[in-house]
C-alpha positions in Angstrom: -45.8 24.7 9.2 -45.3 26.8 6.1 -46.7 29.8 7.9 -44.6 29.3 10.6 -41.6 29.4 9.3 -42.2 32.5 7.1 -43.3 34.4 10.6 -39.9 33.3 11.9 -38.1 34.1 8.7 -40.0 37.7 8.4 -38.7 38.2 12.5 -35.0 37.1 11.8 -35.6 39.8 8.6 -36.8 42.7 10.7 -34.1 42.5 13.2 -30.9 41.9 11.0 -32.6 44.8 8.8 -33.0 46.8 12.0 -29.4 46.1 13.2 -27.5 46.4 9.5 -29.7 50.1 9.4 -27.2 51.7 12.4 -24.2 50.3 10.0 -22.5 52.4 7.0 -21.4 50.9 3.5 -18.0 49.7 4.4 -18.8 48.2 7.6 -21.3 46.0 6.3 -19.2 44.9 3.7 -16.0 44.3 6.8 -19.0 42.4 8.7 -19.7 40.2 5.8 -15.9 39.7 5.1 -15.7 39.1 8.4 -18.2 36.3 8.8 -17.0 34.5 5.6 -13.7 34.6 6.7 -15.2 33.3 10.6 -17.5 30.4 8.6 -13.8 29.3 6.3 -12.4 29.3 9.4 -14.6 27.1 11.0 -14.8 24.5 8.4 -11.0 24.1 8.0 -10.4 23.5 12.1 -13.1 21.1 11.7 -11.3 19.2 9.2 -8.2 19.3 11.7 -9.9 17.6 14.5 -11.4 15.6 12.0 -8.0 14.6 10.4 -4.7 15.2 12.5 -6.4 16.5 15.0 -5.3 20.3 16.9 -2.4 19.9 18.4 -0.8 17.4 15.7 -1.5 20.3 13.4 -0.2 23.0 15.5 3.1 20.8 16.1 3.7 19.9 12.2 3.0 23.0 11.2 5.9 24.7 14.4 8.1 22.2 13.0 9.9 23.7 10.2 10.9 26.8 12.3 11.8 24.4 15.3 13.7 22.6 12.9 16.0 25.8 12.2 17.1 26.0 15.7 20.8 25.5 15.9 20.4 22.6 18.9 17.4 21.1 17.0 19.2 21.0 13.7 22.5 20.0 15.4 20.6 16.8 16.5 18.7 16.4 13.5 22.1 16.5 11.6 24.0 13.7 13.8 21.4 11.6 13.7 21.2 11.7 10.1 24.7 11.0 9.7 24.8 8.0 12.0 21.5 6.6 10.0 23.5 7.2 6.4 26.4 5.6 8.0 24.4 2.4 9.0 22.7 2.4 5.7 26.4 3.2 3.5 27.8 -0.3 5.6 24.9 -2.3 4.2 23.4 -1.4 0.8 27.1 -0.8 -0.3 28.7 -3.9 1.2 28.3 -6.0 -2.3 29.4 -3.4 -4.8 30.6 -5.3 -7.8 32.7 -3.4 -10.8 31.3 0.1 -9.3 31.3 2.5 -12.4 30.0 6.1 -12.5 30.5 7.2 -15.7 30.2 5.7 -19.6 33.6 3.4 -20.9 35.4 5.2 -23.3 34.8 2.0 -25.6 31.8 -0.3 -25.4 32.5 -3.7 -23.2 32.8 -7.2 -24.8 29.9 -9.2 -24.5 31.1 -12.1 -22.5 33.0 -9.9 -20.0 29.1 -8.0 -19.5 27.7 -11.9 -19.2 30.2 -12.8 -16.7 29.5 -9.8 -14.3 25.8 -10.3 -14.8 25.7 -13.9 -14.0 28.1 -13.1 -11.0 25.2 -9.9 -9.8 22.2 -12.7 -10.4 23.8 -14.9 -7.6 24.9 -11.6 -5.5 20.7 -11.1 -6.0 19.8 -14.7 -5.0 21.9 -15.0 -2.0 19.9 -13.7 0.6 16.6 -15.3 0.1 17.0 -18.3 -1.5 16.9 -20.2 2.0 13.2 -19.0 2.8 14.0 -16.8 5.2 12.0 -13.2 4.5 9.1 -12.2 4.2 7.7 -11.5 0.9 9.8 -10.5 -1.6 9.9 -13.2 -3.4 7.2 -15.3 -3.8 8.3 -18.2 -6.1 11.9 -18.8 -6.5 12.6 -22.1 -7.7 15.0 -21.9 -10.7 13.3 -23.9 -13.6 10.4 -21.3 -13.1 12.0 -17.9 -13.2 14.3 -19.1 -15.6 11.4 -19.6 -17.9 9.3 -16.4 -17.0 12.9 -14.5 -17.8 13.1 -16.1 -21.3 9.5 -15.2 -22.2 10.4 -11.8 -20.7 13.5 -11.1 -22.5 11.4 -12.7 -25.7 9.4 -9.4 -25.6 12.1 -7.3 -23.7 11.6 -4.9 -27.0 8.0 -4.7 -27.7 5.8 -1.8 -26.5 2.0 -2.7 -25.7 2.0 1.3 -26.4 2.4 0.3 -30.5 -0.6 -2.1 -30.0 -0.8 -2.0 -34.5 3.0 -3.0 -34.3 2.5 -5.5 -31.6 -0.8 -7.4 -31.7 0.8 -10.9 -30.1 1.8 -8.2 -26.9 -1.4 -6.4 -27.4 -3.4 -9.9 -26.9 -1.7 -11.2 -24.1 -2.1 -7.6 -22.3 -5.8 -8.3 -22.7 -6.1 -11.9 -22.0 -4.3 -11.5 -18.6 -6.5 -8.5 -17.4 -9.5 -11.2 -19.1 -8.4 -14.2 -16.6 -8.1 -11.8 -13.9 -11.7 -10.6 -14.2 -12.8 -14.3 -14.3 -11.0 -14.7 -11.1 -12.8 -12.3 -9.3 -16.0 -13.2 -11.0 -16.7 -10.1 -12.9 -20.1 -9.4 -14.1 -20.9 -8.6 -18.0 -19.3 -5.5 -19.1 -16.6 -5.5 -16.4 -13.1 -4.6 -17.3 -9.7 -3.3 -16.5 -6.2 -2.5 -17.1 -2.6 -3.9 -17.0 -0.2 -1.7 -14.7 2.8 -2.1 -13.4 2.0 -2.8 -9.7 -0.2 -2.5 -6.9 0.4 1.4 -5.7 -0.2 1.6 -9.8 -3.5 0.1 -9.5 -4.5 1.5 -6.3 -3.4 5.0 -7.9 -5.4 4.6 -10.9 -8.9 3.6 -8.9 -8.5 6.8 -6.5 -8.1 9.1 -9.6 -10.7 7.4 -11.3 -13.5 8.0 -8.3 -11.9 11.7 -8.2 -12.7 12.1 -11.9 -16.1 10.1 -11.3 -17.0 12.5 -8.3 -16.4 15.4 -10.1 -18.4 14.4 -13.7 -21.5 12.7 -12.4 -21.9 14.9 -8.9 -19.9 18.1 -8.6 -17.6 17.1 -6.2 -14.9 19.8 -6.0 -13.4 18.4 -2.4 -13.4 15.1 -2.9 -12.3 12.3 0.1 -12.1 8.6 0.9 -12.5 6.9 3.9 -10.0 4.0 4.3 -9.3 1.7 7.3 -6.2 2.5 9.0 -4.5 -0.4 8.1 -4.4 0.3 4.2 -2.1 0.3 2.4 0.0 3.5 2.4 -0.8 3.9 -1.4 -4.1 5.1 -0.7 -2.1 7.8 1.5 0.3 8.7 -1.5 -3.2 8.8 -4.1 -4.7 11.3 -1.4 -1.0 13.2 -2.1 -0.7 12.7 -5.6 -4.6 13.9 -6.6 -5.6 16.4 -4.0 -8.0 13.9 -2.2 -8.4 14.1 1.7 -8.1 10.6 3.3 -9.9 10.1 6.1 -9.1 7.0 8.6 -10.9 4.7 10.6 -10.2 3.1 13.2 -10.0 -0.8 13.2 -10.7 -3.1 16.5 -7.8 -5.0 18.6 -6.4 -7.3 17.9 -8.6 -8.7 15.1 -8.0 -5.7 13.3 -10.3 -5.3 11.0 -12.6 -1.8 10.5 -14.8 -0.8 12.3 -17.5 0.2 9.7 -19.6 2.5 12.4 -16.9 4.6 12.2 -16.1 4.2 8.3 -20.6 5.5 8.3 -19.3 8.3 10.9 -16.7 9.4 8.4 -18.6 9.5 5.0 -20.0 12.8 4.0 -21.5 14.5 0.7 -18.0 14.5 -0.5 -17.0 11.2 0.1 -16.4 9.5 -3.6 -14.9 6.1 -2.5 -14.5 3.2 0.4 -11.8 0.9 1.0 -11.4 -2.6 2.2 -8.7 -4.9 2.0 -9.2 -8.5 1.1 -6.3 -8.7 2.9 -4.4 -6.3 4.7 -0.5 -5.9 4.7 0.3 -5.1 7.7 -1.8 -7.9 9.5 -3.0 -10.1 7.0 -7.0 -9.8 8.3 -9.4 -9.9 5.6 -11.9 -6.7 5.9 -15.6 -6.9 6.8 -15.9 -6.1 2.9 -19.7 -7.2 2.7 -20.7 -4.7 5.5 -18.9 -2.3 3.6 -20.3 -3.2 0.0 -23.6 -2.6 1.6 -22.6 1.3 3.1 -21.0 2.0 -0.2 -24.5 1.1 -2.2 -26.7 2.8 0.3 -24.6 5.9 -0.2 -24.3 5.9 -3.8 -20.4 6.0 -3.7 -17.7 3.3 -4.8 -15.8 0.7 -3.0 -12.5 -0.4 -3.7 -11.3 -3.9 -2.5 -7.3 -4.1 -2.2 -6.6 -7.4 -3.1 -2.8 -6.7 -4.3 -1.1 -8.7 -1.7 -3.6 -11.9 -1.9 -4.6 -11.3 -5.5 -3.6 -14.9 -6.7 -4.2 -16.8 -2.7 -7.7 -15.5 -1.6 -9.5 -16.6 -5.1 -8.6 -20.0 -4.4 -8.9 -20.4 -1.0 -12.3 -21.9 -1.1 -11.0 -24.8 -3.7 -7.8 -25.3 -1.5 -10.1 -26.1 1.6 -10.0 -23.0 3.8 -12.9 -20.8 2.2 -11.9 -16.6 3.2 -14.0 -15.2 6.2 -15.3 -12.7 3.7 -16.6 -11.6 0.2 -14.3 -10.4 -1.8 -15.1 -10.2 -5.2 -17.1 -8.8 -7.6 -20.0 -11.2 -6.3 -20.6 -8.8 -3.7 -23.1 -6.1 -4.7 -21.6 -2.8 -3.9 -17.8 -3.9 -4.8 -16.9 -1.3 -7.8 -13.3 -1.9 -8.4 -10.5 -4.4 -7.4 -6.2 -4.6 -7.5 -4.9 -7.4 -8.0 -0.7 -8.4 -8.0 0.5 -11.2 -10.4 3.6 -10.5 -9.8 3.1 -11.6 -5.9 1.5 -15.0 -5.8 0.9 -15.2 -9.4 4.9 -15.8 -9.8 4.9 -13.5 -12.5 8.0 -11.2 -12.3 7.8 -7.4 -10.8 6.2 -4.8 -12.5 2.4 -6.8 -12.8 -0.6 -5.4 -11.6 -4.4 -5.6 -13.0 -7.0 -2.6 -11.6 -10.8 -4.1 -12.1 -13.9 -2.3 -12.9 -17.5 -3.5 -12.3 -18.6 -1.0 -15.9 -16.8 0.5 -18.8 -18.4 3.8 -17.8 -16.4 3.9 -14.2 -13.1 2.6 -16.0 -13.3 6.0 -18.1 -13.0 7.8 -15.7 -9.4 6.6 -15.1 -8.3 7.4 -18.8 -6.4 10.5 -19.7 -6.7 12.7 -22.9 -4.8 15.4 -24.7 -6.7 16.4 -27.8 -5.1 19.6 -28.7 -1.4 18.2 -28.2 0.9 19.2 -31.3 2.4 15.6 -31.3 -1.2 14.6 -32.0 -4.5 13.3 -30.1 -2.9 11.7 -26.9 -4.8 9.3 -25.0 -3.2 6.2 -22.2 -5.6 4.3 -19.9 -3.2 4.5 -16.8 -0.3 6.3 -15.9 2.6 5.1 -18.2 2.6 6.0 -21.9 5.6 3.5 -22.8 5.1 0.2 -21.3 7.8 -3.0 -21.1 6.1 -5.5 -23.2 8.3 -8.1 -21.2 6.3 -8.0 -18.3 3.2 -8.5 -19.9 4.2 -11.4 -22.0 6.1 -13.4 -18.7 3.3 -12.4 -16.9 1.0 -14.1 -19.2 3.1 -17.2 -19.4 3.2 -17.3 -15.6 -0.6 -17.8 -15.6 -0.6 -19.7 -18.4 1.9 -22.5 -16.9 0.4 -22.6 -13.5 -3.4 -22.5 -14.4 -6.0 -23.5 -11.7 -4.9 -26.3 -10.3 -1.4 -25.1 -9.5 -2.2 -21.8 -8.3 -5.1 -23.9 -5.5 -2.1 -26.5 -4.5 0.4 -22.9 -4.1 -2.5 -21.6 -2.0 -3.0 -24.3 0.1 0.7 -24.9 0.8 0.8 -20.9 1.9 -2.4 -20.9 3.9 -1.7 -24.1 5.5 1.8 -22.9 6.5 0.5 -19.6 7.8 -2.2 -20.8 9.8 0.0 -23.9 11.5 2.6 -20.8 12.6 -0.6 -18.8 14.1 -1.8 -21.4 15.7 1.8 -21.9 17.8 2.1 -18.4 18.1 0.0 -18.4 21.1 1.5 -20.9 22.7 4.7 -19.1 22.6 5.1 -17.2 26.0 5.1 -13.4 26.0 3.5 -13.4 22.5 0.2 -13.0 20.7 -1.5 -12.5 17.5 -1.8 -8.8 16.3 -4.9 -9.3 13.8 -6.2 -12.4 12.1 -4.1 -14.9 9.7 -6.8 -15.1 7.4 -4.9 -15.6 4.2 -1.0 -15.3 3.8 0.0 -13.2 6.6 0.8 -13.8 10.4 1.8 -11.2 12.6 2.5 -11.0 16.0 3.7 -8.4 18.7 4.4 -8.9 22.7 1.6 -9.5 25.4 1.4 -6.3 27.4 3.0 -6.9 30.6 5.6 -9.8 29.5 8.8 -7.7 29.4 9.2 -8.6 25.6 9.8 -6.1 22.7 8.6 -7.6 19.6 11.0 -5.8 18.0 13.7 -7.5 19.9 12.5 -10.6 19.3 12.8 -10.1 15.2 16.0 -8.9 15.8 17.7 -11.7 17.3 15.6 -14.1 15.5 17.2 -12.5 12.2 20.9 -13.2 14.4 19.6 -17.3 15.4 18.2 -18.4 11.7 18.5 -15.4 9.4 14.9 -14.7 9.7 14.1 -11.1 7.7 10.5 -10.1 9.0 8.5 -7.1 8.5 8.8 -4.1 11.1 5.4 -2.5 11.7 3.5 -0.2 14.3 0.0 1.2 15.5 0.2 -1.1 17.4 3.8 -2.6 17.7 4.2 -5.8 15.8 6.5 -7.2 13.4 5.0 -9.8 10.5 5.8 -12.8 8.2 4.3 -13.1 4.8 4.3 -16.6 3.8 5.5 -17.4 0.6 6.7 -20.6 -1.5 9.9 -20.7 0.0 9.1 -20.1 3.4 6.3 -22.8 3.7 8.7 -25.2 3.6 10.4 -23.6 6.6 7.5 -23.1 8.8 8.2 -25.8 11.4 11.6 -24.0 11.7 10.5 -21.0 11.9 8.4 -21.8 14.6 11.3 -23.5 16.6 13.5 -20.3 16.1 10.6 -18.1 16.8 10.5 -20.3 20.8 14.4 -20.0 20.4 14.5 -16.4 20.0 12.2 -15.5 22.8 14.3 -17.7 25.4 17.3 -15.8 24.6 15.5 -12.6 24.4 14.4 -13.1 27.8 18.1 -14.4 28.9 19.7 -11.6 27.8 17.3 -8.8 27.4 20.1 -6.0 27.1 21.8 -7.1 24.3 18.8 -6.9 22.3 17.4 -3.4 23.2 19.3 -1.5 20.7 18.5 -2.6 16.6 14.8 -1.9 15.3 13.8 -1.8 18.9 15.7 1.1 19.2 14.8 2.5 16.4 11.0 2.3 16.5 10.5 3.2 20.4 12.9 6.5 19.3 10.3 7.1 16.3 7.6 6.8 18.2 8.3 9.1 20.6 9.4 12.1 17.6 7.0 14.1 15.9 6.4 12.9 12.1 8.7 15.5 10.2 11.4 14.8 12.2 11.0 10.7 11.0 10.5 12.0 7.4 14.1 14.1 7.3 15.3 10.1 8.4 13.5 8.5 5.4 15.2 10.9 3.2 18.4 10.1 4.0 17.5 6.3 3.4 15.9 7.3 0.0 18.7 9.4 -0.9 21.2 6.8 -0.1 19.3 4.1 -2.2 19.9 5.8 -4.9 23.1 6.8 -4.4 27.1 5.3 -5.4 29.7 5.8 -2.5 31.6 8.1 -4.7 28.8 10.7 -5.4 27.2 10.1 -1.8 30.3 11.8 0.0 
């Protein structure tokens, strides 16, 4: 064999050398230039096809000088207006005491009460029936009333100053402690307090990135996600230069298809995803199949369990055990997010990233040795943190322990899987994906002359009903919280409701999201990005400066 292929290689030699002799100087070097250039090339129209394919590619990258073309940006420029318009009429409908500028002396304290308490029922009237999903996951008034007290105990305290704060410093610990216990960490796992899920999900990507790099050489690094992520895994490919790479998941369950995930993974690959369980769809990932990829491959695997972080734990207890592994239980599993401030009824801003080692979670740090102020070293991205959080977040847990956080779970899961199981028996609809935890979603039967779309809009006009908008495929969810367990019989009886009228009167519901999202889907993506401007701009914005 080894004589073989030194004939062959001596053959290949003699007639390169033979061809390269006719050449001068200059035009070997072109030739060489030339077939660098060819290989680059090569590799980067591979990753095209492999990504957004060619003629996504050729289209986003035409755009900006379509976009230039007086009828293009005419267009472009109306239909912005009309969206700022629609947006002006209902984030600024509530405007209370508008001011744009300091008072020239400061404001008695009981005038600033009054206003406040008048916004705090202004930001309690439109969920406090049960009527949206998510959001809010809690509610009741004795509770937040209590988590705000401990929050506004520690309002001042910086988990930053940990020698200045130890009380803050302990409870940052202990909650990230009960966490891992949750999720069954082994000895020597460990994590870190952020303040949310994109946080967390952040912080893992950077830390495989950093990982990659250190323990392999990986200069290009990528992760393979399903395509039903979460779109923080997106914004951590934007953020840290990582290439995401998407696979596709099965209909309707939903959940990934892992012969594609193995299709996807190459010598660059630093991380796999799974979520445990999905936003969009609320289906639990195949995350032992994907443990056991991740371990043969020698890369990580990050289980998403932000949404469900405080439902899927105690599932099992609560009497409907998860279809999958989850935890840290599963060999394979490297890190986890987790939300408390989801179904843990801690308030926003609460978010714990796990680690199976020490050694992965350094990776995620951040140094600046040779910084004038002094050696600067945080373990996520914030340097200040609110020590509010931390503390209400801890007394959150602390209140509900165990055995309230398995009765919250079973209330949830028992209310989303009694609305799956009518959804079928609703005509024109089906399930999109699996209600495995806390989620139900649902989108119209091909052929039924519904728009699922249409249906969320006049079920929002019948009972008030706010539910999530999604697409890929067209489908609009609920995520079952406390308050809107209580209102799943309703909900079900509006749901019938709203498809009869739907059905009755099929024009007057055409317009609304199902307008919108059959005009988005048919629009190339920078044209829907120059529309989510103008709803992040006007977000931000007061009427006065938004003219």
């Amino acid at each position: 064999m080894t004589s073989l292929v030194a004939t062959l290689d001596d053959a290949v030699r003699a007639v390169v050398v033979r061809r390269l002799r006719r050449l001068d100087q200059w035009s070997v070097i072109k030739l060489v230039l030339g077939l660098l250039g060819a290989a680059r090339a090569y590799r980067r129209l591979r990753q095209i096809m492999r990504t957004t394919g060619l003629r996504r590619w050729a289209f986003t990258t035409a755009m900006p000088l379509l976009k230039q073309l007086p009828p293009v940006r005419k267009e472009l420029e109306e239909g912005q207006a009309k969206v700022r318009a629609d947006l002006e009429g209902v984030l600024f409908r509530d405007l209370t005491a508008p001011r744009l500028e300091l008072p020239a002396k400061g404001t008695p304290q009981a005038e600033l009460l009054q206003l406040m308490e008048k916004r705090h029922e202004l930001d309690r009237k439109y969920w406090e029936d049960g009527t949206i999903t998510g959001a809010v996951y809690h509610g009741e008034r004795e509770h937040m009333d209590f988590v705000g007290k401990v929050y506004g105990q520690f309002a001042f305290f910086n988990p930053l100053h940990a020698s200045l704060h130890p009380a803050t410093r302990q409870m940052d610990a202990e909650v990230v402690a009960m966490v891992l216990r949750m999720y069954r960490g082994p000895a020597g796992s460990c994590g870190a307090f952020t303040t949310g899920g994109t946080e967390s999900i952040l912080m893992a990507m950077k830390t495989y990135r950093d990982w990659g790099s250190a323990t392999r050489g990986v200069r290009e690094p990528n992760i393979v996600i399903p395509l039903t992520a979460h779109a923080a895994f997106d914004k951590a490919g934007h953020y840290f230069g990582i290439e995401v790479r998407h696979a596709r998941c099965t209909f309707p369950e939903q959940a990934v298809d892992v012969a594609h995930v193995r299709s996807l993974i190459d010598s660059n690959t630093v991380a796999l995803v799974g979520s445990a369980p999905q936003f969009a769809t609320g289906t639990i990932d195949p995350i032992e199949e994907l443990a056991e990829l991740a371990e043969a491959r020698g890369i990580g695997l990050h289980v998403d369990c932000c949404l469900g972080g405080f439902v899927v734990p105690f599932m099992a207890a609560a009497g409907s055990p998860p279809p999958h592994g989850f935890d840290f239980t599963v060999r394979g599993v490297t890190t986890i997010s987790c939300d408390p401030h989801k179904y843990g009824f801690a308030p926003k801003g609460a978010s714990v990233v796990m680690f199976r080692s020490k050694e992965l979670r350094h990776h995620m740090y951040t140094f600046a040795t040779e910084w004038t102020g002094g050696i600067y070293a945080t373990p996520t991205m914030l340097g200040s943190r609110p020590g509010g959080v931390v503390a209400a977040t801890w007394a959150a847990m602390m209140r509900y322990g165990e055995a309230g956080y398995v009765e919250s779970t079973a209330q949830i899961v028992g209310a989303t899987r009694r609305i799956a199981e009518a959804i079928p028996t609703i005509g024109g609809l089906e399930l999109v994906g699996r209600a495995d935890a806390c989620v139900v979603a649902f989108g119209a039967k091909q052929g039924s002359g519904l728009n699922c779309y249409s249906v969320a809009d006049c079920l929002k006009e019948i009972g008030g009903w706010e539910l999530a908008t999604l697409q890929n495929p067209a489908a609009v969810h609920l995520a079952v919280t406390l308050p809107t367990a209580k209102n799943a019989t309703r909900f079900v009886d509006e749901l019938r409701a709203a498809v009869a009228t739907v059905r009755s009167e099929p024009e007057k519901y055409k317009g609304g999201s199902a307008g919108l999202y059959g005009m988005a889907s048919s629009l190339p993506t920078s044209f829907i990005e120059e529309t989510a401007k103008v709803y992040l701009d006007t977000m931000t914005a007061c009427p006065e400066s938004h003219k």
